[in-house]
N, CA, C and O atoms as a GROMACS GRO file, in nm:
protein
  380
    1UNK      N    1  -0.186   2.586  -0.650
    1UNK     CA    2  -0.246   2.516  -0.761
    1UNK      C    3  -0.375   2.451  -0.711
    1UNK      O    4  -0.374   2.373  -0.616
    2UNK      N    5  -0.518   2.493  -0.797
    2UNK     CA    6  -0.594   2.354  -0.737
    2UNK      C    7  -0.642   2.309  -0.854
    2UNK      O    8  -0.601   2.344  -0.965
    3UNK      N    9  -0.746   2.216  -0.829
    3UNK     CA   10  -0.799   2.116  -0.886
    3UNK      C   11  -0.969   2.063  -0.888
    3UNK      O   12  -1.011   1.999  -0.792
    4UNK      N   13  -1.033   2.086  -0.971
    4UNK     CA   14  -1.163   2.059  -0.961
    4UNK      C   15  -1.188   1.887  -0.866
    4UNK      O   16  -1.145   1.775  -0.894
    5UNK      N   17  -1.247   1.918  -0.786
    5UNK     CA   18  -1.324   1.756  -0.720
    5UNK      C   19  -1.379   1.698  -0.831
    5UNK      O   20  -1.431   1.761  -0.923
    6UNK      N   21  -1.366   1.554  -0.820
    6UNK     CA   22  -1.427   1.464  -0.939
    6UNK      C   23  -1.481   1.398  -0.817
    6UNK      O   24  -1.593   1.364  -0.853
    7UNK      N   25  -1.464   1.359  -0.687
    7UNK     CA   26  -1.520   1.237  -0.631
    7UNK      C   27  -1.524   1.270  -0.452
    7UNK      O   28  -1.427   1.322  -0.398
    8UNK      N   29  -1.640   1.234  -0.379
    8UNK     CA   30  -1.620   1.245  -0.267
    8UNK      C   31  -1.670   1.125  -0.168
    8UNK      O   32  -1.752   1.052  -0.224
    9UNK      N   33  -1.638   1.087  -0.031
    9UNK     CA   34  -1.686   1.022   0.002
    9UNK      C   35  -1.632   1.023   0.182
    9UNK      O   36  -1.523   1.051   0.232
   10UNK      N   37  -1.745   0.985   0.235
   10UNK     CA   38  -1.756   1.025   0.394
   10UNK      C   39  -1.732   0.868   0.446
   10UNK      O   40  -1.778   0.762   0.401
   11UNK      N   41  -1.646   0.892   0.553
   11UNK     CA   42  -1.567   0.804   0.642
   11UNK      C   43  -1.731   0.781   0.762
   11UNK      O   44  -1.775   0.850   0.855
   12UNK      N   45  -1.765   0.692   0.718
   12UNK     CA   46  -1.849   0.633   0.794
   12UNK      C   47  -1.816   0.556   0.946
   12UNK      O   48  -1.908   0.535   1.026
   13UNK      N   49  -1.677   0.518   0.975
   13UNK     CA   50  -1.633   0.473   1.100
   13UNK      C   51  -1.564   0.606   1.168
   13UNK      O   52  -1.504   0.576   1.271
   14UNK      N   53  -1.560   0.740   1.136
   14UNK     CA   54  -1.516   0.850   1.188
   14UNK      C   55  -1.569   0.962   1.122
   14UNK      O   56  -1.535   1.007   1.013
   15UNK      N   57  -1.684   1.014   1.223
   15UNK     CA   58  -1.792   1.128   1.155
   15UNK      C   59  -1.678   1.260   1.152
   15UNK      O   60  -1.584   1.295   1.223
   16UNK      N   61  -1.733   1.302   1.047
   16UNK     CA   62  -1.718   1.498   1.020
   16UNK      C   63  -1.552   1.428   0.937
   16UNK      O   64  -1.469   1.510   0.976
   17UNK      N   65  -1.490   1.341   0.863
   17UNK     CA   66  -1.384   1.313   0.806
   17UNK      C   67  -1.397   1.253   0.684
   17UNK      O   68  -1.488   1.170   0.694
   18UNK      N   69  -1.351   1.254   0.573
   18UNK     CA   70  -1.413   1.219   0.425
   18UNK      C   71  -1.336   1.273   0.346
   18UNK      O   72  -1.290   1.385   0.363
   19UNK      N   73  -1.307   1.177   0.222
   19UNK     CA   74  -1.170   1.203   0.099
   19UNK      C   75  -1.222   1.239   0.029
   19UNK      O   76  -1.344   1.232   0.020
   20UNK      N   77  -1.124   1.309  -0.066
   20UNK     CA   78  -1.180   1.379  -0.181
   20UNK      C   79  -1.078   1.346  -0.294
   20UNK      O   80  -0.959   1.340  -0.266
   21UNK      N   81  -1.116   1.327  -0.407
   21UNK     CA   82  -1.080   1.284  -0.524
   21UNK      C   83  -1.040   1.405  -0.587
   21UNK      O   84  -1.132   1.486  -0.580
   22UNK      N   85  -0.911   1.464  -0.663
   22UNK     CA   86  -0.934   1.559  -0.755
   22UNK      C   87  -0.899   1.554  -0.895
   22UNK      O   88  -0.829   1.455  -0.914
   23UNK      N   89  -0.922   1.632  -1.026
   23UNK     CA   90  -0.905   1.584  -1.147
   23UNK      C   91  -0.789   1.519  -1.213
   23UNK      O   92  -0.777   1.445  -1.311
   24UNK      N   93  -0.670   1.596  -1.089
   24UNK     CA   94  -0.537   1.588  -1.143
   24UNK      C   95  -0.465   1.449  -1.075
   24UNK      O   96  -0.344   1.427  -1.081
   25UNK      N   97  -0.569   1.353  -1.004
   25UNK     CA   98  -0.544   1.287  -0.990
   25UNK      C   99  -0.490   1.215  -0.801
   25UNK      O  100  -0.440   1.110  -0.761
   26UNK      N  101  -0.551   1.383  -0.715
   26UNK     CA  102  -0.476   1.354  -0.609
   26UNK      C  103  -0.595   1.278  -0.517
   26UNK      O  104  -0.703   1.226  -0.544
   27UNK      N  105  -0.548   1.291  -0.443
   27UNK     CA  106  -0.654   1.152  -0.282
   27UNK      C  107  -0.620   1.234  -0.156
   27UNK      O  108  -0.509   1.217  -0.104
   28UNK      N  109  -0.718   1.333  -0.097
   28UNK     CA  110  -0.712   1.384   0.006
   28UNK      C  111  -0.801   1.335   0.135
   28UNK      O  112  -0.921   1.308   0.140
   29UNK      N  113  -0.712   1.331   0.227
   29UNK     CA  114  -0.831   1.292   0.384
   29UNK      C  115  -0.857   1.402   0.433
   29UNK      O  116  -0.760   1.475   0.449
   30UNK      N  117  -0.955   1.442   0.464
   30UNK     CA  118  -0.991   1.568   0.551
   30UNK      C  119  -1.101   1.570   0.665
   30UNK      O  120  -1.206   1.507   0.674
   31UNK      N  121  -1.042   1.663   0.750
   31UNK     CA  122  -1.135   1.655   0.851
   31UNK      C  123  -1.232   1.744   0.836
   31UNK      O  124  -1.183   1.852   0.866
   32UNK      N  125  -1.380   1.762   0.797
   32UNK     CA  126  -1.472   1.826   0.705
   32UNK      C  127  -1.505   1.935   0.825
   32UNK      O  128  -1.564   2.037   0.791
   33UNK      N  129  -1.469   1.918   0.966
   33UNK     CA  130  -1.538   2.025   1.042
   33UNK      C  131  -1.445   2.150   1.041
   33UNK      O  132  -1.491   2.262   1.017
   34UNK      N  133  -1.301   2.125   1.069
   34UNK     CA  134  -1.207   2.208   1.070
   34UNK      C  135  -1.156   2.253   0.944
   34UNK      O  136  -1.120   2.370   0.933
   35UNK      N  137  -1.146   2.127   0.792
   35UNK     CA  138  -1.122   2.163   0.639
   35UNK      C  139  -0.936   2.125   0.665
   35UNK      O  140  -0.848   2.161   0.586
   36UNK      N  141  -0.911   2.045   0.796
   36UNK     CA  142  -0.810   2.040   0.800
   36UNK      C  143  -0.710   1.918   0.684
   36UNK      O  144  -0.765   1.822   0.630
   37UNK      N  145  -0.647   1.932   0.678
   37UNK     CA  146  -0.554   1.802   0.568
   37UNK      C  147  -0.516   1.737   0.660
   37UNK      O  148  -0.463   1.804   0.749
   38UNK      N  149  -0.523   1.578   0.685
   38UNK     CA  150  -0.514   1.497   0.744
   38UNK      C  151  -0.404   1.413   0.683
   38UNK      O  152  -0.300   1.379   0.740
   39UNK      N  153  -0.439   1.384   0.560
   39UNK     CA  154  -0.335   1.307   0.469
   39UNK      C  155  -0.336   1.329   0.322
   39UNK      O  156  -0.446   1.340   0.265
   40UNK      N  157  -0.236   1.337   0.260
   40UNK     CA  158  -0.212   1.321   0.125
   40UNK      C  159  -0.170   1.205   0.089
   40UNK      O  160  -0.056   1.170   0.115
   41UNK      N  161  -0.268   1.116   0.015
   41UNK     CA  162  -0.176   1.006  -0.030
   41UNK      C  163  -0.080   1.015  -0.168
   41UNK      O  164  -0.086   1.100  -0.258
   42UNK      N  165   0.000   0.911  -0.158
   42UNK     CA  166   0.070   0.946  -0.302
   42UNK      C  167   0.019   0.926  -0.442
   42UNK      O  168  -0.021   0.810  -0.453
   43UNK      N  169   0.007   0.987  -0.541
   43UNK     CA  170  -0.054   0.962  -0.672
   43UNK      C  171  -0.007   0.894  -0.736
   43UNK      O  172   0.109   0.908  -0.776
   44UNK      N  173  -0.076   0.806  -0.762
   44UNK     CA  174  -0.077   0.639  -0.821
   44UNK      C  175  -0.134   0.704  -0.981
   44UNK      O  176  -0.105   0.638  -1.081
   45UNK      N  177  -0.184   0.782  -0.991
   45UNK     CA  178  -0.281   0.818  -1.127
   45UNK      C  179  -0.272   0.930  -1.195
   45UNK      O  180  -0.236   1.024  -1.125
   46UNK      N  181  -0.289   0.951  -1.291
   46UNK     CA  182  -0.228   1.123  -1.314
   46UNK      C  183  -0.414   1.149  -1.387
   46UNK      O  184  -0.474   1.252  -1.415
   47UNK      N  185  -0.441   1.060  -1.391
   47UNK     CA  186  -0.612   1.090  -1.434
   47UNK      C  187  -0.717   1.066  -1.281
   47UNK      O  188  -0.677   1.018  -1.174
   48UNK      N  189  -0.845   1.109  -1.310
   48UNK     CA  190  -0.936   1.108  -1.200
   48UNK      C  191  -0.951   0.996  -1.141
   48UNK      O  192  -0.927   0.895  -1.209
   49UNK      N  193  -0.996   0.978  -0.988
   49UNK     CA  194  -1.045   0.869  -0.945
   49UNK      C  195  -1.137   0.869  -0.895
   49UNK      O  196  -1.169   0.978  -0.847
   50UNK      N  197  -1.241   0.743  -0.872
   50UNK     CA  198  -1.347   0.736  -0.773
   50UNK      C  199  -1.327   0.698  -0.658
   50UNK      O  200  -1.311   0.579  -0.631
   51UNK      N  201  -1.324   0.806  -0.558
   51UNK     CA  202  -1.326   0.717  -0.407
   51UNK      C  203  -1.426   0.666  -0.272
   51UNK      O  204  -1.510   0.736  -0.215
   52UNK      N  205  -1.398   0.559  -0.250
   52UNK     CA  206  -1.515   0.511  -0.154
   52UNK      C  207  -1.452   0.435  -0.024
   52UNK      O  208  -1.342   0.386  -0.002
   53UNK      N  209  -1.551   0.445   0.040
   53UNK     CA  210  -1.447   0.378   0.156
   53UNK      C  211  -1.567   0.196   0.188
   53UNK      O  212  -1.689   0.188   0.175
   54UNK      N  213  -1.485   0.103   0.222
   54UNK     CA  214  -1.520  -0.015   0.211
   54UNK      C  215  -1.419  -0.064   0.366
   54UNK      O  216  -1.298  -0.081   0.374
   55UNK      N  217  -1.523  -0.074   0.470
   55UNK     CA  218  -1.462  -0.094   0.602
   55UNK      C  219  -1.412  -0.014   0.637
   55UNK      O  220  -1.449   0.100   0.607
   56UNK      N  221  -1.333  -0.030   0.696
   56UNK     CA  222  -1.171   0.087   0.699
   56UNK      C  223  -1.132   0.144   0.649
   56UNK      O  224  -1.076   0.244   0.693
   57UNK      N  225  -1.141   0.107   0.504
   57UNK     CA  226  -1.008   0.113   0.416
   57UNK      C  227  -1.057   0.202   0.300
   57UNK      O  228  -1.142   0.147   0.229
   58UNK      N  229  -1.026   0.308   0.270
   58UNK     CA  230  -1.045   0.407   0.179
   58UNK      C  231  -0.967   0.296  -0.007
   58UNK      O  232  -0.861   0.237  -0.026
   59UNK      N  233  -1.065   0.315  -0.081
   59UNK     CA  234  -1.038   0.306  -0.229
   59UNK      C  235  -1.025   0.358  -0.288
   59UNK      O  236  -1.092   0.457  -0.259
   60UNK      N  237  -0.953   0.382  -0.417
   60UNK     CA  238  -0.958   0.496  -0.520
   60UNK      C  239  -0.963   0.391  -0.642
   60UNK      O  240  -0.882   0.298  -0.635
   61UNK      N  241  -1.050   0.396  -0.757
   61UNK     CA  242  -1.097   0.352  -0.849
   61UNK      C  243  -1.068   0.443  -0.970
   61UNK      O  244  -1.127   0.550  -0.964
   62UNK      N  245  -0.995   0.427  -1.072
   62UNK     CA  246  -0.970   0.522  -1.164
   62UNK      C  247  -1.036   0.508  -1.233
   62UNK      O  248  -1.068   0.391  -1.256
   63UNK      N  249  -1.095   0.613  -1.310
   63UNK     CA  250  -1.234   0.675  -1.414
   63UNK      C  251  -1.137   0.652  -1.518
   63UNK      O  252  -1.014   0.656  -1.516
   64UNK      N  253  -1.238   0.622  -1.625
   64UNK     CA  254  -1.172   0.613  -1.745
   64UNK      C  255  -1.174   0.786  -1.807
   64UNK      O  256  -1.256   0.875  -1.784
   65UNK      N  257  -1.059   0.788  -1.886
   65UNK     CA  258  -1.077   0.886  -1.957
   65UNK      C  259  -1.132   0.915  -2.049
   65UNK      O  260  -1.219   0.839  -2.092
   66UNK      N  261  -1.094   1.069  -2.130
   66UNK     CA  262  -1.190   1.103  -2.215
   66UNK      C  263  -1.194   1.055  -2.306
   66UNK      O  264  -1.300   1.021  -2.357
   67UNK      N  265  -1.032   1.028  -2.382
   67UNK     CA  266  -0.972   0.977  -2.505
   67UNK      C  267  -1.038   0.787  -2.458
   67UNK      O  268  -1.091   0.730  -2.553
   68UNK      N  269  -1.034   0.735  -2.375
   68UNK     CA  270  -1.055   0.627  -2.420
   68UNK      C  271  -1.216   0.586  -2.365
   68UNK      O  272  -1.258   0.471  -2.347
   69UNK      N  273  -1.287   0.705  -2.346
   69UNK     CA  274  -1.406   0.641  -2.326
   69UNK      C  275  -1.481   0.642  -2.483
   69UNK      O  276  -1.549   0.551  -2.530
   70UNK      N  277  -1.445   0.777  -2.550
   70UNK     CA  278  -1.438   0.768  -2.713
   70UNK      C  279  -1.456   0.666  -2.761
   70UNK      O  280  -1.562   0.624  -2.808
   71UNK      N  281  -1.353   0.614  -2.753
   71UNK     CA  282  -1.305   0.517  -2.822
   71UNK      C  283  -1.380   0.355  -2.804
   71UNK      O  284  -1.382   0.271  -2.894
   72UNK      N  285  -1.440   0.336  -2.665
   72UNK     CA  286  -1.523   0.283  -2.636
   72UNK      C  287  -1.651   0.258  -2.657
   72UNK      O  288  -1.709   0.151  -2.669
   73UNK      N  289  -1.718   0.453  -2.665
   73UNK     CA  290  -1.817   0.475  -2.710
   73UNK      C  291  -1.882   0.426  -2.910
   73UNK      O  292  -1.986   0.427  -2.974
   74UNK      N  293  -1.787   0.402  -2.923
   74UNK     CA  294  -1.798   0.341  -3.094
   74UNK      C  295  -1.730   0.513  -3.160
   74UNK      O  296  -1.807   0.579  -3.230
   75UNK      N  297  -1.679   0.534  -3.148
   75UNK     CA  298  -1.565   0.680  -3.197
   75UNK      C  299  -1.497   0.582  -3.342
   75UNK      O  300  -1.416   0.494  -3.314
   76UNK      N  301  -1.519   0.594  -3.433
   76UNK     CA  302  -1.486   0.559  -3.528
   76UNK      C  303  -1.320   0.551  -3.548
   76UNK      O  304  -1.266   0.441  -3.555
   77UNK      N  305  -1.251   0.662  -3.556
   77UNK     CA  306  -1.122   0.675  -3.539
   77UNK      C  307  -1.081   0.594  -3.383
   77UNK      O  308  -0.988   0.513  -3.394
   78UNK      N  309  -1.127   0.605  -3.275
   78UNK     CA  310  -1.087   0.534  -3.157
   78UNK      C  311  -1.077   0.370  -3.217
   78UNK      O  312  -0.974   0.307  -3.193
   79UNK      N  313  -1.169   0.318  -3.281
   79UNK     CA  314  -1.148   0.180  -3.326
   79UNK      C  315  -1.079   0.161  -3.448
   79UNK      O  316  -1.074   0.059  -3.516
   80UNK      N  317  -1.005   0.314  -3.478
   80UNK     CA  318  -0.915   0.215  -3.609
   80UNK      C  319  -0.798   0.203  -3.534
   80UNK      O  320  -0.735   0.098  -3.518
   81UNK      N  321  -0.763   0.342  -3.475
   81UNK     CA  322  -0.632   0.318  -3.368
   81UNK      C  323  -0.608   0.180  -3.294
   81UNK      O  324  -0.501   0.119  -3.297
   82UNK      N  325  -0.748   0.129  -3.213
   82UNK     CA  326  -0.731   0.024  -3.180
   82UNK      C  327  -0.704  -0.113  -3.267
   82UNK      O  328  -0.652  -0.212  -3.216
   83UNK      N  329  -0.745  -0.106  -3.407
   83UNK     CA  330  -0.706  -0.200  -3.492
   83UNK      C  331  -0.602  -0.194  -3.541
   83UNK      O  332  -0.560  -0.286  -3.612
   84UNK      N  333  -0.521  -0.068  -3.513
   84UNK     CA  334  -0.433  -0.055  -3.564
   84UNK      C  335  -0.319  -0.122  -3.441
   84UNK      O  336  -0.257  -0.227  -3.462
   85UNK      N  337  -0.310  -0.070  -3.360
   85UNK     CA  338  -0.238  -0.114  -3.254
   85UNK      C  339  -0.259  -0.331  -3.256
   85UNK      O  340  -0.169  -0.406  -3.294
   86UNK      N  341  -0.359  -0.364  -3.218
   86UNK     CA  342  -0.375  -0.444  -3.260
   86UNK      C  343  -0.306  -0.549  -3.336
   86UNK      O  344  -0.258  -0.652  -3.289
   87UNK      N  345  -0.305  -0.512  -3.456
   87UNK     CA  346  -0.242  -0.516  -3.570
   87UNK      C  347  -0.093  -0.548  -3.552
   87UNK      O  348  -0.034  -0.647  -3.595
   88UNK      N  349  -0.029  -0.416  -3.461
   88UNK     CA  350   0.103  -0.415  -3.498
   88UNK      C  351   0.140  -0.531  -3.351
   88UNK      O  352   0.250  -0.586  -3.364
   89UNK      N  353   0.077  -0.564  -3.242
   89UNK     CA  354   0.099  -0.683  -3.191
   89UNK      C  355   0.095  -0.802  -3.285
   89UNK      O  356   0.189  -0.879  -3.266
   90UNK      N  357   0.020  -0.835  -3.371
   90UNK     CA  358   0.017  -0.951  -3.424
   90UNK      C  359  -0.113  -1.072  -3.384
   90UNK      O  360  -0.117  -1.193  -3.408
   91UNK      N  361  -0.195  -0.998  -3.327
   91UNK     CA  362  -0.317  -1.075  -3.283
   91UNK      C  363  -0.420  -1.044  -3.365
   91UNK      O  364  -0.418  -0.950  -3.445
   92UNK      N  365  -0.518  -1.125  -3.344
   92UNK     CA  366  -0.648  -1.089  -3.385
   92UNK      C  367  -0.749  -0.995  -3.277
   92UNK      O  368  -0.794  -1.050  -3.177
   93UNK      N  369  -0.776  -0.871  -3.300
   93UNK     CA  370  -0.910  -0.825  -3.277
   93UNK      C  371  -0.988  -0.938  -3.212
   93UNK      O  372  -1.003  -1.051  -3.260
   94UNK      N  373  -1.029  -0.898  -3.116
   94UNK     CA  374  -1.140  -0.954  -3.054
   94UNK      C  375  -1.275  -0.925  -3.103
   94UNK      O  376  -1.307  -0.806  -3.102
   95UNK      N  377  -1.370  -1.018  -3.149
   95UNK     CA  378  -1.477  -0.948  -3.228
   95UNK      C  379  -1.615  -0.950  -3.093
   95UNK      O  380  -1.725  -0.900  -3.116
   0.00000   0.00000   0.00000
């Protein structure tokens, strides 16, 4: 099975090694000279992430999706759903 890359990013404290993000949500370490798999981490996300590394320590940042960037974007139906939901909590809309 693969998976289109959404995100990449190079291990700056260990040259030729750098993660890769894929659509379906996975987080790979690889060693970029050999293409070897170093690590799989476990999937926290079933949507894309952004990854970067900050010190040491590799991040994964999840991208919003399609359905709710819509909806963000002023998607007409995305903001009734949200009023609707809304609604059935019992709050007010945030204006």
């Amino acid at each position: 099975m693969s998976s289109p890359i959404v995100s990449v990013a190079l291990d700056n404290r260990r040259p030729g090694r750098g993660a890769v993000s894929l659509l379906d949500g996975q987080v790979l370490y690889l060693d970029l000279k050999t293409w070897a798999l170093l690590h799989k981490f476990p999937r926290v996300s079933n949507g894309p992430s952004r990854v970067m590394f900050a010190k040491d320590k590799l991040v994964a940042v999840p991208l919003p999706s399609i359905h709710s960037a819509g909806a963000t974007a002023g998607n007409a139906s995305g903001q009734a759903r949200e009023r609707h939901r809304v609604d059935e909590i019992g709050e007010k809309p945030i204006e």
